[in-house]
SEVEX-876756 format. One record per residue (C-alpha): x, y, z; residue in three letters. Coordinates in steps of 0.25 Angstrom, whole numbers, plus 5000, padded with zeros to 4 digits. Layout:
<r <X, Y, Z>, Ala>
...
This chain:
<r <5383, 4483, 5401>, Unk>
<r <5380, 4475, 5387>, Unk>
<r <5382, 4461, 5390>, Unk>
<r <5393, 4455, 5385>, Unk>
<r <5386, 4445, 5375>, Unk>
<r <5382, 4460, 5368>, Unk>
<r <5397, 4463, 5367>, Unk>
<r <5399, 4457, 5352>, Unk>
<r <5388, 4464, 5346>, Unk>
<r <5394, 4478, 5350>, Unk>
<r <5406, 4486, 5343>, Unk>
<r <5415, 4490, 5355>, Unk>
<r <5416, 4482, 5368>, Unk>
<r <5423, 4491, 5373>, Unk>
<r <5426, 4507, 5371>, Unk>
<r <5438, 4512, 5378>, Unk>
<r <5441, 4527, 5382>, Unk>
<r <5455, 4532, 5384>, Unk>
<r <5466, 4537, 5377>, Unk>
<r <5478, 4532, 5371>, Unk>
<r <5493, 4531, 5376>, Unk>
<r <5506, 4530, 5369>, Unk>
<r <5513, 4523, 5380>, Unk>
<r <5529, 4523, 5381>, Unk>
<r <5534, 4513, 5389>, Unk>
<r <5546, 4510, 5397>, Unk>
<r <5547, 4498, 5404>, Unk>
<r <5556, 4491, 5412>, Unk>
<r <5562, 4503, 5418>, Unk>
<r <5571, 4501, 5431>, Unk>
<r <5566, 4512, 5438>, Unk>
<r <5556, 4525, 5437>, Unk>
<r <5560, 4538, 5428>, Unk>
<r <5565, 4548, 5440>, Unk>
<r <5569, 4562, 5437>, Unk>
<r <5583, 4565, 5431>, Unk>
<r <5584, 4549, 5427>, Unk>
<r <5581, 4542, 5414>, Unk>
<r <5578, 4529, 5417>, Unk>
<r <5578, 4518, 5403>, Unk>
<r <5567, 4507, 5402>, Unk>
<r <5571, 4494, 5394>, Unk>
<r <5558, 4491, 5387>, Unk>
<r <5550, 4502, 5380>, Unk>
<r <5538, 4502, 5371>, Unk>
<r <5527, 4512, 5365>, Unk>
<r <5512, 4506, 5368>, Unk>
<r <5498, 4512, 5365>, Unk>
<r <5494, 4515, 5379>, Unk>
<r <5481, 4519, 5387>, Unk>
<r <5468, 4516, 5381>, Unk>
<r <5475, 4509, 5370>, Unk>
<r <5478, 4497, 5379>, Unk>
<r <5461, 4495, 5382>, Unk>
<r <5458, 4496, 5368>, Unk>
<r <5468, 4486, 5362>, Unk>
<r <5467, 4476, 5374>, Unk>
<r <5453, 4475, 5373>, Unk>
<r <5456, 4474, 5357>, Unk>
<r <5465, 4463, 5360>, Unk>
<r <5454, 4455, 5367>, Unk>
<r <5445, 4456, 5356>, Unk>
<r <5436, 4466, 5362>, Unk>
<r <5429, 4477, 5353>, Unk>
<r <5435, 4490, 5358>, Unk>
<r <5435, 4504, 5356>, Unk>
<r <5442, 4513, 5360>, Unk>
<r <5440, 4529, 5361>, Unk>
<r <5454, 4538, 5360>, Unk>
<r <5460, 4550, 5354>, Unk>
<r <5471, 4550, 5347>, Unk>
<r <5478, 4560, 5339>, Unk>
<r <5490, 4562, 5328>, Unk>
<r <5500, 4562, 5337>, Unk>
<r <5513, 4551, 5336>, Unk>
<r <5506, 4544, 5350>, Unk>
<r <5491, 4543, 5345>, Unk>
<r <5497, 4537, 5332>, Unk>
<r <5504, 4528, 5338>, Unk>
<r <5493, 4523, 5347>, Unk>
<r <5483, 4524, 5334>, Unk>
<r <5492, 4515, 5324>, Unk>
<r <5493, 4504, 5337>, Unk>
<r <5479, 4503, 5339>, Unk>
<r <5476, 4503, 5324>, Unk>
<r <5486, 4492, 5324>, Unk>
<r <5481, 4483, 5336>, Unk>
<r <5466, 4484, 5328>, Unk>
<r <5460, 4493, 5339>, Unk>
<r <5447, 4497, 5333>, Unk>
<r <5451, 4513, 5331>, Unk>
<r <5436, 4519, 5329>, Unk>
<r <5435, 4526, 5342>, Unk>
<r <5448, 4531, 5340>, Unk>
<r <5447, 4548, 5338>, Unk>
<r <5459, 4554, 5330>, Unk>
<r <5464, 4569, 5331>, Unk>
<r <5472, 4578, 5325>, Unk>
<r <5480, 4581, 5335>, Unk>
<r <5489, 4574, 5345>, Unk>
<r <5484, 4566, 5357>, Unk>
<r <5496, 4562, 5364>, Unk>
<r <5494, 4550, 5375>, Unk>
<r <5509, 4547, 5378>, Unk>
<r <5513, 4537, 5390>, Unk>
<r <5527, 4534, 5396>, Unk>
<r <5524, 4523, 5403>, Unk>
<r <5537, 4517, 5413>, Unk>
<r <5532, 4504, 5414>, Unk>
<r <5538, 4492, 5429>, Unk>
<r <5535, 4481, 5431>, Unk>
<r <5524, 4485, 5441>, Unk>
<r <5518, 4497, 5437>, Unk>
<r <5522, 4508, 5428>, Unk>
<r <5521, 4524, 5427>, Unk>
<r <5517, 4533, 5415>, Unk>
<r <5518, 4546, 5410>, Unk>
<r <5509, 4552, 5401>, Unk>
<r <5505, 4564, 5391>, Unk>
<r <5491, 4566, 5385>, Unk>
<r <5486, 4577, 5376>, Unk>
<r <5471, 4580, 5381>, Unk>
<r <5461, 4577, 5371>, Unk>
<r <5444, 4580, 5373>, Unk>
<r <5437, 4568, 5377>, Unk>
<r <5429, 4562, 5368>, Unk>
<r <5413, 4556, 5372>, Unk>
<r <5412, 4540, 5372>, Unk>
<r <5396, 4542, 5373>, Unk>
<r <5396, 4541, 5358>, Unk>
<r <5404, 4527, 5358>, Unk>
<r <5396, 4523, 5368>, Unk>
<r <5383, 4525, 5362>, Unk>
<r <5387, 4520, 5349>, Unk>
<r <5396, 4508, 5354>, Unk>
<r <5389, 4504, 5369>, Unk>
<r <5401, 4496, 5372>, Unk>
<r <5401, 4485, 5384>, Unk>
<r <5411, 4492, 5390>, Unk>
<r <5418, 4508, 5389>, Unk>
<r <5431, 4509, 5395>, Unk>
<r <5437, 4523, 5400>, Unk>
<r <5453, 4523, 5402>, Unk>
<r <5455, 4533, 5414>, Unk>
<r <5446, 4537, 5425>, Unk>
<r <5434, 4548, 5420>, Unk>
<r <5424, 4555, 5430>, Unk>
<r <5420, 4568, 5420>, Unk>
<r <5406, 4572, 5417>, Unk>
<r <5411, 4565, 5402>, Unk>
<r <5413, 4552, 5408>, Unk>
<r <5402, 4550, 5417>, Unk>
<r <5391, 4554, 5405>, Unk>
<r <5398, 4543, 5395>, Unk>
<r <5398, 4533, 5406>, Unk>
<r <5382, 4537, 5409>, Unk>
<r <5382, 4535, 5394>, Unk>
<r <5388, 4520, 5393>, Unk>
<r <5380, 4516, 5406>, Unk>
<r <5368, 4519, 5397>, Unk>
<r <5373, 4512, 5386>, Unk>
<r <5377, 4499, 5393>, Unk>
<r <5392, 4502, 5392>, Unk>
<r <5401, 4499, 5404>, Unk>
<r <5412, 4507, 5407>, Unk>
<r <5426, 4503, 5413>, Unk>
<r <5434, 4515, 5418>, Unk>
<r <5449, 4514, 5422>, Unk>
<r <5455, 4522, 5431>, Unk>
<r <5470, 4525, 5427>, Unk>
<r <5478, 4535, 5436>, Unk>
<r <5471, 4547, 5440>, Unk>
<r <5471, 4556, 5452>, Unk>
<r <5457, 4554, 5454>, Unk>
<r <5450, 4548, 5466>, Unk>
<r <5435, 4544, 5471>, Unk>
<r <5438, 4556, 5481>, Unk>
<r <5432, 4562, 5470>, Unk>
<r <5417, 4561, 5468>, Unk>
<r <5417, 4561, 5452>, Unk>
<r <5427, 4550, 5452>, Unk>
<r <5418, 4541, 5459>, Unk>
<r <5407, 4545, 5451>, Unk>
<r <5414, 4541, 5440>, Unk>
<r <5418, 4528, 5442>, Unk>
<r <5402, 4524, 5448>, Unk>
<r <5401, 4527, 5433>, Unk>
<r <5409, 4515, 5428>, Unk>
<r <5406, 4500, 5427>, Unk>
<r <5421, 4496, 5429>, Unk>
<r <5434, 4503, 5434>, Unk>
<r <5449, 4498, 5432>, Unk>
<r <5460, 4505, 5439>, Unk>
<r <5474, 4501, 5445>, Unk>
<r <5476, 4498, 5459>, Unk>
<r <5483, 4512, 5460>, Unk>
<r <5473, 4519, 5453>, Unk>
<r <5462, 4513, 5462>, Unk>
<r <5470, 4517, 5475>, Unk>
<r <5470, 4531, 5470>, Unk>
<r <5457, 4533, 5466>, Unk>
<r <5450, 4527, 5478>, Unk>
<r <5460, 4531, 5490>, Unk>
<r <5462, 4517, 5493>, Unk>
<r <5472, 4510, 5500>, Unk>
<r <5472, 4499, 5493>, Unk>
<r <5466, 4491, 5478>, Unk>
<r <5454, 4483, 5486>, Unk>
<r <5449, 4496, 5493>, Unk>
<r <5451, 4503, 5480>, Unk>
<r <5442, 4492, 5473>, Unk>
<r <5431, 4493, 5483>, Unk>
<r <5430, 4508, 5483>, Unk>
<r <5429, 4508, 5468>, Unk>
<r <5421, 4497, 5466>, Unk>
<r <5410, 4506, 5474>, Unk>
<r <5408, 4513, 5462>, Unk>
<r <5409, 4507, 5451>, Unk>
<r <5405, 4491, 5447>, Unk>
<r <5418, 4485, 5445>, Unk>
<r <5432, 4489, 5450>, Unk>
<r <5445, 4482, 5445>, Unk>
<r <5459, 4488, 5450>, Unk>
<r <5472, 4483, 5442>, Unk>
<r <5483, 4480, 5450>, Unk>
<r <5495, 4475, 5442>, Unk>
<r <5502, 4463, 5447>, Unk>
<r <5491, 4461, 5457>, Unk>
<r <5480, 4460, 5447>, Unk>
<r <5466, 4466, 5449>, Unk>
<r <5454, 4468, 5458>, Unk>
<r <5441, 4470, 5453>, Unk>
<r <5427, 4473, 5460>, Unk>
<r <5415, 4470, 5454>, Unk>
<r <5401, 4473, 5464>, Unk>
<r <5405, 4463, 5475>, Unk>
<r <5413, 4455, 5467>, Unk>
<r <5428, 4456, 5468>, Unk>
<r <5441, 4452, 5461>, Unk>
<r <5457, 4451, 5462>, Unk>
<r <5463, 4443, 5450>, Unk>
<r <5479, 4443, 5450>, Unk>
<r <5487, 4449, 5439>, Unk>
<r <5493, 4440, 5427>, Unk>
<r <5507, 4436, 5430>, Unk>
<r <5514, 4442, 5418>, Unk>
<r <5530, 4448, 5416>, Unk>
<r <5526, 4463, 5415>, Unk>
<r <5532, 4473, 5403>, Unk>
<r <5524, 4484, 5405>, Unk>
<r <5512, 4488, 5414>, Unk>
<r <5507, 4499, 5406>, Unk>
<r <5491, 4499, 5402>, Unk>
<r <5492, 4485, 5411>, Unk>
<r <5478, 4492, 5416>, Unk>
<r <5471, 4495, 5403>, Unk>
<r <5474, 4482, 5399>, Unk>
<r <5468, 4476, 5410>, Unk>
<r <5454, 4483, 5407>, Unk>
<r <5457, 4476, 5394>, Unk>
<r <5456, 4463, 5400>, Unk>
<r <5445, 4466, 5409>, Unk>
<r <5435, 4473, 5398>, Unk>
<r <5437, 4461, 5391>, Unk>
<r <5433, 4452, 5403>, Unk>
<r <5421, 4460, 5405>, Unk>
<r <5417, 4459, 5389>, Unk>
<r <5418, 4443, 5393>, Unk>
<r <5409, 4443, 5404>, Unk>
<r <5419, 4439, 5412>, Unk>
<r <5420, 4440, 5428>, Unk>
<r <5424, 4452, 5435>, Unk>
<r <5438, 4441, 5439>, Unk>
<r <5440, 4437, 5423>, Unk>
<r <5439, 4452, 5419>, Unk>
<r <5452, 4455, 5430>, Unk>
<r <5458, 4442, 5426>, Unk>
<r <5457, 4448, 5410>, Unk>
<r <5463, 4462, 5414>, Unk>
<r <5474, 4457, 5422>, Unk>
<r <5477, 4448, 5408>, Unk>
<r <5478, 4459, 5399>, Unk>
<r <5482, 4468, 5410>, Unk>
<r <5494, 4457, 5412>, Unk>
<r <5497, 4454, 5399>, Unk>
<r <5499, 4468, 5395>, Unk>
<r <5512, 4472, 5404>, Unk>
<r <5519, 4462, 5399>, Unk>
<r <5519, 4470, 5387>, Unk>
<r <5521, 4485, 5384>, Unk>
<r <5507, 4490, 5383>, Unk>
<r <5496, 4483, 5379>, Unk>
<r <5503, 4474, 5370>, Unk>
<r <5502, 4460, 5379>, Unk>
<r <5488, 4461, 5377>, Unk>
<r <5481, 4448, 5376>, Unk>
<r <5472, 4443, 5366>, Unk>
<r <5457, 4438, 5371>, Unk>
<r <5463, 4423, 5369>, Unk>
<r <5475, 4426, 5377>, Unk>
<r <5466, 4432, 5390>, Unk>
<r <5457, 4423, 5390>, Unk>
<r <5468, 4412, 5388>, Unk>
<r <5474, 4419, 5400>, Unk>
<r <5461, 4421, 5409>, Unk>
<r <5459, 4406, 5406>, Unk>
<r <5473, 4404, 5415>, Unk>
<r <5472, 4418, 5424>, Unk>
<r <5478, 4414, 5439>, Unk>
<r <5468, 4414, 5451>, Unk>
């Protein structure tokens, strides 16, 4: 890994993989969509979404980002686009195609949780080896859970090149009952998934058996669990950080912007508790918000961590 008093002389801190989203979002509803009803929300907003969230966060908090994603000349990808133009995101890495590339989320956001649905046109992948030879980033960030021969060569790559990689999990039926899975993750520096995710991907009965599974394969584990904060394993040492008491909007992209906070805690050199402390910030900060629009400011979390509850 570069040592963090290398990190000013680089172009991008941070390069993050994933696609966009167009999220729709109805909140506030007084009970789940079923069959045959129509149910009315009371709030309701359209948000970039997905990888969106990362890239602006870590933008917010002064962090040089990049980040790689399709878009096409569809309604959705334009709309996405002309919001990160306007929030000042650096657009370089960004590849545009004549022809659509539709990632649309509806998103029916409670108080505790929340439930998509989602349509997404399939696009060819596209290598990161070039970014990361030309770039060496500290850190590279994958969005969803990878075990292909693709990802297993860029990660041999960016171990070569001294670039750390932090992989979220996100829902997926996959589970460590299958060999490539584990392999994949050993292949990692740093893994984020939600309590639920964990549980399904391990067996486990529980978030603490979850974490000590995972955190035999990969150095450092941190599992988001809402209102009950975060654990996170690093070699022997562990953590549990409660969560920020805020009034929550909207839980969408809670979890990506959590790994906002805690890449930036790892940028700082902070320890493994002040890295949770800055996920659960900006993890907390953004539900009371549609989105990722409560995002702090690097002023603002550091303000924060300053006063963050034992």
């Amino acid at each position: 890994m570069i040592p963090v008093e290398q990190v000013s002389s680089l172009h991008y801190q941070v390069i993050v993989e994933g696609p966009y989203s167009c999220d729709l979002i109805f909140a506030d509803l007084n009970t789940f969509p079923r069959l045959g009803h129509e149910v009315f929300s009371t709030h309701f907003d359209i948000t970039p979404g997905a990888a969106y969230n990362v890239a602006f966060g870590l933008h917010r908090l002064g962090v040089r980002v990049g980040w790689a994603a399709d878009f096409g000349n569809d309604f959705f990808s334009q709309f996405v686009l002309n919001r990160a133009q306007d929030a000042g995101l650096d657009t370089s890495l960004f590849r545009q195609h004549p022809i659509p590339i539709r990632t649309v989320t509806s998103a029916f956001s409670f108080q505790a949780d929340r439930a998509f649905v989602t349509y997404m046109d399939r696009i060819e992948p596209t290598s990161l080896i070039p970014l990361i030879e030309t770039y060496r980033p500290p850190f590279l960030m994958f969005m969803h859970l990878k075990h292909d021969a693709a990802f297993h060569e860029t990660a041999r790559i960016a171990h070569q090149r001294g670039v750390a990689i932090l992989m979220d999990c996100q829902e997926t039926s996959l589970t460590l009952a299958d060999p490539r899975v584990g392999v994949a993750v050993q292949a990692i520096d740093i893994f984020a998934a939600n309590a639920s995710e964990a549980c399904q991907l391990t067996g486990a009965a529980s978030v603490t058996e979850a974490l000590a599974r995972l955190s035999q394969l990969t150095p450092t584990v941190v599992i988001k669990m809402g209102t009950d904060g975060a654990l996170a394993q690093r070699g022997d040492e562990s953590v549990r950080v409660p969560a920020l008491k805020v009034e929550v909007v909207d839980t969408t992209g809670a979890g990506d912007c959590f790994n906002c906070g805690f890449l930036y805690g790892l940028l700082r050199g902070y320890s493994l508790r002040e890295c949770v402390r800055c996920g659960n910030i900006c993890g907390g900060l953004a539900v009371t918000a549609p989105g990722s629009q409560a995002l702090p400011d690097a002023a603002e979390l550091e303000r924060r961590l300053k006063d963050y509850p034992e």
